[in-house]
C-alpha positions as CSV (number, residue, x, y, z in Angstrom):
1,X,-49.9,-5.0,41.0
2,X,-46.2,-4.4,42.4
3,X,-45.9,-8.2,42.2
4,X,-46.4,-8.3,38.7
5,X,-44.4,-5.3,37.8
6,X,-41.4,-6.8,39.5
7,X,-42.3,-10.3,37.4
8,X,-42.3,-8.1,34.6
9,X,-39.0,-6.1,35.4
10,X,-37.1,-9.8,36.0
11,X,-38.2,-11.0,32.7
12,X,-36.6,-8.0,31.3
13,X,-33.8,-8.0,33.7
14,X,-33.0,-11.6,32.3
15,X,-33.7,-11.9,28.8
16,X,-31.3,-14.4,27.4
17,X,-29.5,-13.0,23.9
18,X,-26.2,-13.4,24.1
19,X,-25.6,-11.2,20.7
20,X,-27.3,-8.4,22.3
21,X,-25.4,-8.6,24.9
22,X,-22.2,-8.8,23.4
23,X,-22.9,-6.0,21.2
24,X,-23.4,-4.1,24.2
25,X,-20.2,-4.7,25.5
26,X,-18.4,-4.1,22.2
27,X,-20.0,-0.6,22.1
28,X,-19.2,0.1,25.8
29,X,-15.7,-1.3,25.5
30,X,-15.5,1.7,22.0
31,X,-17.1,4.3,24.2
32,X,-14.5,3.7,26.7
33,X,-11.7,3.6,23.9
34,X,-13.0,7.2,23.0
35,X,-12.0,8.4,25.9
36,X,-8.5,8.7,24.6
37,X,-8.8,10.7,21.5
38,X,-11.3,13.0,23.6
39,X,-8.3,13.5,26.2
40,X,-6.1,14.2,23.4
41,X,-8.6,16.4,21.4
42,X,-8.8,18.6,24.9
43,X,-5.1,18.6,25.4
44,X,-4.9,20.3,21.9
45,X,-7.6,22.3,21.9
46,X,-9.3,20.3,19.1
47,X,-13.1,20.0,18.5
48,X,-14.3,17.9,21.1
49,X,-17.6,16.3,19.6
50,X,-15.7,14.6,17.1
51,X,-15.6,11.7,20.0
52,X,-18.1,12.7,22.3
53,X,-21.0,12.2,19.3
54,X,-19.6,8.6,19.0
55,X,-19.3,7.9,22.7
56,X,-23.0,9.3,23.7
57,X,-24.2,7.4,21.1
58,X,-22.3,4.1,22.3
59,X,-23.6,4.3,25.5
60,X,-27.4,4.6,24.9
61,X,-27.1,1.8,22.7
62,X,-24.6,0.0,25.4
63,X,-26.3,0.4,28.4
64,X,-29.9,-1.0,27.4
65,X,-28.5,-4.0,26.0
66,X,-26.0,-5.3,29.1
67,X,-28.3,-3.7,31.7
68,X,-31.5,-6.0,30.2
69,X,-30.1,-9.1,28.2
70,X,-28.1,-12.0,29.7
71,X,-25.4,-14.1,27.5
72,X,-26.6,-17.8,27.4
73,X,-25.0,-20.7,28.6
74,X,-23.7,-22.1,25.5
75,X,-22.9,-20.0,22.4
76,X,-23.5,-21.7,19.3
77,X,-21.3,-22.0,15.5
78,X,-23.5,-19.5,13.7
79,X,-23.8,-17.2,16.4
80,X,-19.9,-17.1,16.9
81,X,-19.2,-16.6,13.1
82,X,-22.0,-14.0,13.2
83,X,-21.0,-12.0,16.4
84,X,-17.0,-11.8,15.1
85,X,-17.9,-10.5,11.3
86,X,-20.6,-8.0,12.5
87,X,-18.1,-6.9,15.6
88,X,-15.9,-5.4,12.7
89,X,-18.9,-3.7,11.1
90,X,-20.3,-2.4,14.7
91,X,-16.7,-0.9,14.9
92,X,-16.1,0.1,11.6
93,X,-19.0,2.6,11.7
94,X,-18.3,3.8,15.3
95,X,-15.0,4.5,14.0
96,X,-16.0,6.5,11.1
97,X,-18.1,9.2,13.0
98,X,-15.1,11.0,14.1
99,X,-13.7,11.0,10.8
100,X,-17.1,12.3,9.3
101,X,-17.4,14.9,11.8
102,X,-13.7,16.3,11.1
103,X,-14.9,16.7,7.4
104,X,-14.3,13.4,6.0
105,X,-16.8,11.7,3.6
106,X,-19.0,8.7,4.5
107,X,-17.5,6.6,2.0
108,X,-13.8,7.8,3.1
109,X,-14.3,7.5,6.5
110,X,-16.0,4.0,6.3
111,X,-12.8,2.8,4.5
112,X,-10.2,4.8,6.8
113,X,-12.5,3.4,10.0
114,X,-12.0,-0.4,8.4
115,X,-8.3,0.1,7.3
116,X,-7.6,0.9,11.1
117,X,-9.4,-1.8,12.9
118,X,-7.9,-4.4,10.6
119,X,-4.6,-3.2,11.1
120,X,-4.9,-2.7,7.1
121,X,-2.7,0.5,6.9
122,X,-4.4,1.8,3.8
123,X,-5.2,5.3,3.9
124,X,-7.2,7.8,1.9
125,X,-5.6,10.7,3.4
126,X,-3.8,13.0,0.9
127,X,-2.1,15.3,3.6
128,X,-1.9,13.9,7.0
129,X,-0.3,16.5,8.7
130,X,-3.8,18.6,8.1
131,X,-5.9,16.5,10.0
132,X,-6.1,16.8,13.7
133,X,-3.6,15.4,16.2
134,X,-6.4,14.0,18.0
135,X,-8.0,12.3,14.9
136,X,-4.6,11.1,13.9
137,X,-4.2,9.3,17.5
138,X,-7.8,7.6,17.0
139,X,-6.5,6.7,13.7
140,X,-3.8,5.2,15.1
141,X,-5.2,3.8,17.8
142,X,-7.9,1.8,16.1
143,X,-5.1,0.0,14.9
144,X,-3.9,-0.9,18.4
145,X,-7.5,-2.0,19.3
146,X,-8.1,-4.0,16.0
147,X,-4.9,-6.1,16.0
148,X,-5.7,-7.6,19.9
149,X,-8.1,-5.5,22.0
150,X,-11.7,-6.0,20.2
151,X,-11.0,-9.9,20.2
152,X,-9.3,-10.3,23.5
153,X,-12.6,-8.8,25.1
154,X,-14.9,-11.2,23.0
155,X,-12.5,-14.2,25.2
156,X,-12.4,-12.8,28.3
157,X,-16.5,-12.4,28.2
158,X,-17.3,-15.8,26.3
159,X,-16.2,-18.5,28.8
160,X,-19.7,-17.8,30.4
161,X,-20.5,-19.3,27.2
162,X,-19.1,-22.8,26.7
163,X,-17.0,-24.2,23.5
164,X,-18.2,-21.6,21.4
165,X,-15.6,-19.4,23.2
166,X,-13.0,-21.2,22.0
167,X,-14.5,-21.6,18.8
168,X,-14.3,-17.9,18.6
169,X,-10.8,-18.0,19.9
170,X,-9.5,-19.7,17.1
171,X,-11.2,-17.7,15.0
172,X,-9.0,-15.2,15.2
173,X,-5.8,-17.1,16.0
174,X,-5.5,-19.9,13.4
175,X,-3.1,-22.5,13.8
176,X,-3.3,-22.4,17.9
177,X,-4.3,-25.4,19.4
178,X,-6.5,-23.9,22.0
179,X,-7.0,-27.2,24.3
180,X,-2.9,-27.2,24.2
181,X,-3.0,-24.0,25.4
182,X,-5.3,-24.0,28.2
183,X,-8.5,-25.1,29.1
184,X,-9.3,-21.4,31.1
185,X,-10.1,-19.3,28.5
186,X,-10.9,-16.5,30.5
187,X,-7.2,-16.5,32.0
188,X,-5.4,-16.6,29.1
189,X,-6.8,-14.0,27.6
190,X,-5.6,-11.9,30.4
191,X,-2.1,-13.4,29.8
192,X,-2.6,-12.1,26.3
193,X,-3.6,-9.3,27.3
194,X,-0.4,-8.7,29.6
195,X,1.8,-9.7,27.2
196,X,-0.1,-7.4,24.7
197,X,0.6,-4.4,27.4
198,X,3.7,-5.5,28.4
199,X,5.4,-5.0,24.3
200,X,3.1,-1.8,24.0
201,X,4.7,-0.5,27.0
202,X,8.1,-1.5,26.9
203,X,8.1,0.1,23.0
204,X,6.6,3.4,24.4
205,X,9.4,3.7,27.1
206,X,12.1,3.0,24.3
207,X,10.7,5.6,22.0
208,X,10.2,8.2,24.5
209,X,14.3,7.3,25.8
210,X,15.3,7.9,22.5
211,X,13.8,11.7,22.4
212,X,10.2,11.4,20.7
213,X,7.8,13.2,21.8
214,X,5.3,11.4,24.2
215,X,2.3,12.0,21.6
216,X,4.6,10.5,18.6
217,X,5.8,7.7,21.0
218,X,2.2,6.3,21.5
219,X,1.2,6.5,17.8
220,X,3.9,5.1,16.6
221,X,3.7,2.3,19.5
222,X,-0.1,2.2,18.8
223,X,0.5,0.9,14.9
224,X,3.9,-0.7,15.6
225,X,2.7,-3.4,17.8
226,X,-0.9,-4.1,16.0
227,X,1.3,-4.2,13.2
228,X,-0.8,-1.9,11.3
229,X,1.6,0.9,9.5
230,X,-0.5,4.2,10.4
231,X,1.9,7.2,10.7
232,X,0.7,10.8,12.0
233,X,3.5,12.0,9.7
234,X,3.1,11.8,5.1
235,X,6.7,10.0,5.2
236,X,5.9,7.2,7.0
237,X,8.9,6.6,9.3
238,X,11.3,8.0,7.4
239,X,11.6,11.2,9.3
240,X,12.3,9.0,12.7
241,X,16.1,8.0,13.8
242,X,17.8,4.9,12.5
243,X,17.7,3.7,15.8
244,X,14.0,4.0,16.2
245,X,13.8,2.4,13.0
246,X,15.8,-0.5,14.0
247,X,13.5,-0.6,17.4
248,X,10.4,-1.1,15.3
249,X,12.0,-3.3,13.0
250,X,12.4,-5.6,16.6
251,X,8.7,-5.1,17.5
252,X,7.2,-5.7,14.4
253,X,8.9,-8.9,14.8
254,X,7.5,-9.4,17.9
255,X,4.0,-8.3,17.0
256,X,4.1,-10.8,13.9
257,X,5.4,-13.4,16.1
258,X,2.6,-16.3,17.2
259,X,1.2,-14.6,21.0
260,X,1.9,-18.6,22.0
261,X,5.1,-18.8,21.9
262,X,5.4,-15.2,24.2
263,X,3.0,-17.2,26.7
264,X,5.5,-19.9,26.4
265,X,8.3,-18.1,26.8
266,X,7.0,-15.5,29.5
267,X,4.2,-17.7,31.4
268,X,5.9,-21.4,31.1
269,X,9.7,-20.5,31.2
270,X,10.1,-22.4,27.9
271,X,12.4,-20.0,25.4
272,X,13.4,-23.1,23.4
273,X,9.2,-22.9,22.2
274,X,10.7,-20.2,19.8
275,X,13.2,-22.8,17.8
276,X,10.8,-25.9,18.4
277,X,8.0,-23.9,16.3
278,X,8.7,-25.1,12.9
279,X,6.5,-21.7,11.6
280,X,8.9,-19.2,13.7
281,X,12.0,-21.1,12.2
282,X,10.6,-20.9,8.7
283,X,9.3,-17.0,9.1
284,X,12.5,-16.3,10.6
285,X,15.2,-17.5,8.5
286,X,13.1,-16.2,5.3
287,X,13.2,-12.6,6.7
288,X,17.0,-13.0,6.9
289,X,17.5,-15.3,3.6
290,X,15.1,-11.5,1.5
291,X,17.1,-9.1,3.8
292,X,20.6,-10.2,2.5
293,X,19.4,-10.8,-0.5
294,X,17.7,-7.2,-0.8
295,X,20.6,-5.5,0.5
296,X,23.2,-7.2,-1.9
297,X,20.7,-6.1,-5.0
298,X,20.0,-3.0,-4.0
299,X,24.1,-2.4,-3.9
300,X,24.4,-4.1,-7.1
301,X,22.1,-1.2,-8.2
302,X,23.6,1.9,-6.9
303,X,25.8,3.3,-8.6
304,X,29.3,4.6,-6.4
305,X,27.7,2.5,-3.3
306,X,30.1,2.8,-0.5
307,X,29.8,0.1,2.3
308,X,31.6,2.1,4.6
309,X,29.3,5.3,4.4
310,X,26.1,3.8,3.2
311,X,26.2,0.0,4.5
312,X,24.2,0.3,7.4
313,X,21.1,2.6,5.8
314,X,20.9,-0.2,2.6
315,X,20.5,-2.7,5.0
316,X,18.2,-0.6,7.5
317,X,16.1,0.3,4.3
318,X,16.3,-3.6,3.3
319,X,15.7,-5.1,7.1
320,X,12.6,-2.9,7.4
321,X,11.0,-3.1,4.4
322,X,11.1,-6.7,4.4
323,X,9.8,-7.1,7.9
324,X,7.3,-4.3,7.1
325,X,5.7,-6.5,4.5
326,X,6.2,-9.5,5.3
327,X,4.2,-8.7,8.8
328,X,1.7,-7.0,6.9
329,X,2.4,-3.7,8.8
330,X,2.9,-1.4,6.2
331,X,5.7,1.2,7.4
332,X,8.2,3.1,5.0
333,X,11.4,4.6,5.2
334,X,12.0,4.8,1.3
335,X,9.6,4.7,-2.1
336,X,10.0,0.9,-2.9
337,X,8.4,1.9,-6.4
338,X,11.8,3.1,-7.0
339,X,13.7,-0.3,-6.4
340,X,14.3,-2.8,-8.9
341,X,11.1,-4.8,-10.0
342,X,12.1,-8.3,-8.9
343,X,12.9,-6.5,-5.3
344,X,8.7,-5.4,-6.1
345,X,7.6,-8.5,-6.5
346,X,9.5,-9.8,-3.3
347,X,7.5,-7.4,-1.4
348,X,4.4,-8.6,-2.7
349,X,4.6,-12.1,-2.2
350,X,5.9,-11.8,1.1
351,X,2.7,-9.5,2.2
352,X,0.5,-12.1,0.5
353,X,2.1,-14.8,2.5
354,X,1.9,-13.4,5.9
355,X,4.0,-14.1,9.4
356,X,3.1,-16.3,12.3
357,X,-0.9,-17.0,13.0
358,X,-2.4,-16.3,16.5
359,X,-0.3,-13.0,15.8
360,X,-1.8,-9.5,15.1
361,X,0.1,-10.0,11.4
362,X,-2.6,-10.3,7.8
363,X,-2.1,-12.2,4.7
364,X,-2.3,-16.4,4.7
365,X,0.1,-17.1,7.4
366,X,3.3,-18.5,7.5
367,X,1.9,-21.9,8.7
368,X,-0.4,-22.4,6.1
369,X,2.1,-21.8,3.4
370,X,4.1,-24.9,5.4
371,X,1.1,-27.2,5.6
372,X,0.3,-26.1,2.1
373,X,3.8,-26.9,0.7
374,X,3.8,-30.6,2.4
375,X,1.0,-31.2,1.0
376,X,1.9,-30.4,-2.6
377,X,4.9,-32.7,-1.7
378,X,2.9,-35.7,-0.6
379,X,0.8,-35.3,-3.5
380,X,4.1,-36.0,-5.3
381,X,5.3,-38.6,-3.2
382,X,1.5,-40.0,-3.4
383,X,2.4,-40.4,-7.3
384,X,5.5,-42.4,-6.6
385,X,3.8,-44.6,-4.0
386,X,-0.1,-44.7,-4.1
387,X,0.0,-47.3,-2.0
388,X,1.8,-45.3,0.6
389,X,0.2,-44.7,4.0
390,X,1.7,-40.9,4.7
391,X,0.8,-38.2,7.4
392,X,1.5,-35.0,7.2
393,X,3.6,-33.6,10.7
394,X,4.2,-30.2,12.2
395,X,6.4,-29.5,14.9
396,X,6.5,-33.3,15.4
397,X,2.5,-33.9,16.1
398,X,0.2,-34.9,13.4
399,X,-1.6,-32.8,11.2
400,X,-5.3,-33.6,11.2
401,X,-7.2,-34.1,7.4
402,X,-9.6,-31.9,8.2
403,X,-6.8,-29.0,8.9
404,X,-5.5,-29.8,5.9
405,X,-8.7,-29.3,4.2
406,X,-9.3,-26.0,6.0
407,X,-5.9,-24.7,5.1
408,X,-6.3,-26.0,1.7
409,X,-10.1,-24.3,1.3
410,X,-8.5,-21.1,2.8
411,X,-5.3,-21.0,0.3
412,X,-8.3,-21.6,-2.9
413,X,-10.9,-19.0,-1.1
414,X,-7.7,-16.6,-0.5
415,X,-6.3,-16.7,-3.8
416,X,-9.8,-16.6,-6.0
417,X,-10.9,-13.4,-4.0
418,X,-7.8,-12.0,-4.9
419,X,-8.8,-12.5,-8.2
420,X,-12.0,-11.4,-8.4
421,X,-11.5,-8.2,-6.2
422,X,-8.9,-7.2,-9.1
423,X,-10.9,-8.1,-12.1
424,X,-13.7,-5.6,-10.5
425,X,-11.1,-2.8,-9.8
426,X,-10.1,-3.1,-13.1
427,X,-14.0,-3.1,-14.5
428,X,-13.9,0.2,-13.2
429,X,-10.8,1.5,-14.5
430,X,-8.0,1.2,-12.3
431,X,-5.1,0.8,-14.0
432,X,-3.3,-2.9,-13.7
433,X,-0.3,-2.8,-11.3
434,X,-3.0,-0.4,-8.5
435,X,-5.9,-3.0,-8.8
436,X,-3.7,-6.0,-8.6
437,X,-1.6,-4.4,-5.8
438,X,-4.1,-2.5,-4.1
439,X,-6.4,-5.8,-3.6
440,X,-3.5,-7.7,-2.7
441,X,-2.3,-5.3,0.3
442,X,-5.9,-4.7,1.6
443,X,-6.6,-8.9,1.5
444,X,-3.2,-9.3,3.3
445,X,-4.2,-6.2,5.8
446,X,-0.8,-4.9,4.6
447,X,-1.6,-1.4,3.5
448,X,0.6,0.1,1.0
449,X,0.7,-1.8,-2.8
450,X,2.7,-0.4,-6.0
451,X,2.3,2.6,-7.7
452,X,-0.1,5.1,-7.1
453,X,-1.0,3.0,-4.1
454,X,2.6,2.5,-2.9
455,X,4.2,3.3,0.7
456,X,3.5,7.0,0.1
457,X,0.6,7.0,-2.5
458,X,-3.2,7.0,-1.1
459,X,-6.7,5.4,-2.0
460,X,-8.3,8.8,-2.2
461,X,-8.6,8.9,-5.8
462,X,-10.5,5.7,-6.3
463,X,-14.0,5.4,-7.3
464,X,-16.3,4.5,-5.2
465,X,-16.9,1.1,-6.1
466,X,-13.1,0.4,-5.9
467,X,-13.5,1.5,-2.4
468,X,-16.6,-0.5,-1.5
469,X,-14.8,-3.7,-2.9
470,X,-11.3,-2.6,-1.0
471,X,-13.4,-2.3,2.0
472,X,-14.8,-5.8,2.0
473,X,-11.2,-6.9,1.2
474,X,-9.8,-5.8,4.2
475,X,-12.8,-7.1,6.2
476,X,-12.7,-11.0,4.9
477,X,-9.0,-10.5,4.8
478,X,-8.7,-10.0,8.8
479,X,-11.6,-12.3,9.6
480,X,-9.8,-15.3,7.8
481,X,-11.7,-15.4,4.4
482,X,-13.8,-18.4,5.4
483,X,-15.8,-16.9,8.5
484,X,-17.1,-14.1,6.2
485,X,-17.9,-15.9,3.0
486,X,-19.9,-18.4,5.1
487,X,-22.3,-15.5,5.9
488,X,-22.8,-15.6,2.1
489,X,-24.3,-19.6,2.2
490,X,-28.2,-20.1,2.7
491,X,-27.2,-23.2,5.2
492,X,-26.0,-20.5,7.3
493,X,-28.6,-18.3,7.9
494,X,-31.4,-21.0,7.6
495,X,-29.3,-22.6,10.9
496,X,-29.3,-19.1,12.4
497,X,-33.1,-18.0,12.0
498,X,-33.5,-21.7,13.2
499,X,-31.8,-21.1,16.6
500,X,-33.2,-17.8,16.7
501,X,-36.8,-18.6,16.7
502,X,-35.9,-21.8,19.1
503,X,-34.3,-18.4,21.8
504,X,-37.4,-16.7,21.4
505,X,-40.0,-19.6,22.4
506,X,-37.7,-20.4,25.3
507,X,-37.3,-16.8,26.8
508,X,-41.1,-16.6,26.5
C-alpha cells in the first residue's frame, strides 16, 4: 500500500506541463512583487488587503502548480506564443484586484492593470493625488515589471526548455539576433537583468541627490526606465526640477535604447556597438533633427520669446516631449494640445514609429521603419532594373526574405488594427481626433493622445466598449501584433489541442 501511494505521489510530483508550470511561477514571481506595495501600504498606514487579497490568492494558485508539474524538455511554437499572450492576461487581472479593492471598477481597473504592465501610460484616473500612495507605487511599479521583469523571468526559466526559449526571447525583443548574442540564454538574461538594475538604480540615486523624496524617486524611476509615463502626481512631471527633467530625458534614452548594445558596451567592452548600429544612428539623429526643429517653431510662435530668459525651458519642453513620444513613454511637462498642429502631428508619428527594438520602448520600432523604407526603395530600384539581383543590408550583414516579410506583415497588421480599433471607437461615439489618437497611443504603448485624451486628459469617460477595444490595443500592441492575432487562426489552436492531447497520452 505505501508502495503505491509513493508511485502515486511521484506521478504527481512529476507531471510534465510546462504551461502550468510557468503559470505558477508568473504568479509566485507577482505575489512576490506584492510585497512592495504591501510594505508601502504599511509604511502609510493604508489598507493593507488591497495587496494581501492578490498575494494569498497567487500563492494557492502558485504553489500547487510548481510543487506538482515539471516544465518539459522542449517547449514548442504554440505553446511559446500561448504562454507570452496569456502571461499579460494572468498579470493584467492580478494587477487589477488592488485597484478594485481601493474602489475602482472592474472594467477601470482591468484597463489601468493592462496600461501598467505594457508600459502603456494610459490612465483612467481623474484625480491622482486621491488615490493611495501605496496604489500609486503598484501603479507605477507594474510599469517597471511589464517593460523587463515578467519577460526576463520567462528567459531565465525557459533554457530547461530548448529553442523555444529563444523563440520566446525574441518574441519580445524583435530585431535581436539571439544566436549573435549568445547561445546561454539563461546568462544573459541575468546580464539583462543587471543592466536592467544597474539604470534603475543609478536613476534612483540621481533623483534622490537632487532632493526628491525617496517614495517619488522610486516611482518616478519605476516608469522612467520601463519607459511607461505613470506619474503619482495630475501634472505629470511638470512639477519636478528642470534638472530632473533633463535626467529623465537621459534615461528615457537609455530605456528606449536596444538592451544589446548596453550588453555590448558594458559586458564586451565594445562602445563603438552604439555608432555601428545603423537603428541607434537613425533613432538618434531624428530625436535631434524634431528637437531643433520643435524648439525653433515653437519660438516662431511665441510671441516676445526671449532666448536669454526662456531658451533653455523651450528646448527642455521640446527635448522631452520629443523623447517622451518617440520612446513611447508618455511623460509631460506642458499641454502639447496647446502647440501648433504640425508640432501635433510630429508627436504622433513619432509614438507610432517607435525607438530601438529589444528595448522596453512601444510602437513599430525604429528598425522596422529602416527595413521597411529599403524596401520601398528596392521596389523602386526593382522598376529600373528587373533584372537586378539586390539584397537588402543592415548594419553590413544581410537581411533575410523572410525578415523582410515579417517586418513587412507586421507594418500591414500594425497599421490595419490601427484602423479598425478607430473606426469602432468612433461606432460608439468618440469624437475623431480621441479615437484616432487614443488607438494610436494605446497600439504604440505610448499613453497620452490629443485632446481629451492628451498628456493631462484621461480615458475615464469612455464607454465601455471603447475601453474593451483600448484594452486589447495595448495588449497586441506590446506583444508585437502578430503573436496575438495568431491566437485568432484555427491552424493555431488545432496544432495546440494537437500537442496537447499528444502531453496527456505520454504523462499517462
Amino acid at each position: 500500500m505505501m508502495a503505491k501511494e509513493k508511485g502515486m505521489m511521484a506521478r504527481f510530483s512529476v507531471y510534465e506541463n510546462s504551461l502550468a508550470y510557468l503559470t505558477g511561477v508568473i504568479l509566485l514571481y507577482l505575489a512576490v512583487a506584492l510585497l512592495v506595495p504591501l510594505i508601502t501600504a504599511y509604511v502609510y498606514a493604508e489598507d493593507l488587503t488591497m495587496f494581501i487579497v492578490p498575494l494569498i490568492i497567487c500563492l494557492l494558485i502558485a504553489i500547487p502548480l510548481i510543487t506538482f508539474c515539471s516544465p518539459s524538455q522542449a517547449l514548442r511554437p504554440v505553446e511559446g506564443i500561448f504562454l507570452v499572450s496569456g502571461a499579460w492576461i494572468i498579470a493584467m487581472f492580478v494587477g487589477a484586484i488592488p485597484y478594485i479593492i481601493a474602489g475602482m471598477g472592474f472594467l477601470d481597473a482591468c484597463f489601468e492593470s493592462m496600461s501598467g504592465f505594457t508600459t502603456t501610460g494610459a490612465t483612467i484616473m481623474t484625480s491622482i493625488e486621491s488615490w493611495p500612495a501605496s496604489l500609486l507605487l503598484w501603479r507605477s511599479f507594474t510599469q517597471w515589471l511589464g517593460g523587463a521583469g515578467i519577460i526576463m523571468v520567462f528567459v531565465t526559466i525557459l533554457p530547461m526548455l530548448g529553442i523555444g526559449g529563444r523563440n520566446l526571447f525574441k518574441n519580445e525583443f524583435p530585431g535581436m539576433d539571439v544566436h549573435n548574442f549568445t547561445f546561454r540564454i539563461q546568462e544573459a538574461a541575468k546580464e539583462f537583468h543587471n543592466i536592467y538594475l544597474l539604470l534603475s538604480g543609478c536613476l534612483v540615486i540621481i533623483i534622490l541627490l537632487m532632493g526628491e523624496s525617496f517614495y517619488d524617486s522610486l516611482t518616478l524611476m519605476f516608469s522612467t526606465m520601463s519607459t511607461g509615463g505613470f506619474s503619482p502626481h495630475s501634472d505629470s512631471l511638470a512639477n519636478f526640477s528642470p534638472g530632473i527633467q533633463w535626467i529623465v530625458i537621459l534615461f528615457m534614452f537609455l530605456g528606449a535604447t536596444n538592451f544589446y548594445l548596453h550588453y555590448r558596451t558594458l559586458y564586451q567592452r565594445e562602445p563603438k556597438a552604439y555608432v555601428e548600429s545603423t537603428e541607434f544612428r537613425t533613432f538618434a539623429l531624428i530625436a535631434i533633427i524634431l528637437t531643433t526643429f520643435t524648439f525653433l517653431a515653437l519660438n516662431f510662435h511665441m510671441d516676445g520669446f526671449n532666448l536669454l530668459n526662456e531658451g533653455e525651458e523651450t528646448l527642455r519642453y521640446s527635448a522631452f516631449h520629443i523623447m517622451s513620444a518617440f520612446t513611447s513613454t508618455g511623460f509631460a511637462v506642458d499641454d502639447y494640445n496647446a502647440w501648433p498642429v504640425f508640432i501635433q502631428m510630429i508627436i504622433l508619428v513619432i509614438m507610432l514609429v517607435g525607438a530601438s527594438s529589444g528595448s522596453t520602448a512601444g510602437g513599430l520600432k525604429m528598425s522596422r521603419a529602416v527595413v521597411a523604407l529599403k524596401y520601398l526603395y528596392q521596389g523602386m530600384l526593382r522598376q529600373i532594373h528587373p533584372r537586378a539581383v539586390i539584397s537588402m543590408k543592415m548594419d553590413g550583414k544581410s537581411v533575410s526574405d523572410d525578415a523582410v516579410a515579417v517586418t513587412i506583415a507586421m507594418v500591414l497588421l500594425f497599421t490595419a488594427t490601427l484602423i479598425g480599433a478607430t473606426f469602432i471607437l468612433l461606432a460608439t461615439g468618440v469624437p475623431v481626433t480621441e479615437s484616432f489618437s487614443a488607438v494610436a497611443a494605446c497600439i504604440s504603448n505610448h499613453g497620452p493622445g490629443m485632446g481629451a485624451v492628451g498628456p493631462y486628459g484621461d480615458y475615464a469617460w469612455m464607454n465601455p466598449v471603447a475601453k474593451v477595444t483600448l484594452i486589447f490595443a495595448m495588449w497586441a500592441g506590446r506583444l508585437e501584433l502578430i503573436t496575438v492575432f495568431v491566437l485568432l487562426t484555427p491552424a493555431f489552436w488545432k496544432e495546440f489541442k494537437r500537442h496537447s492531447h499528444r502531453s496527456k497520452k505520454l504523462n499517462k
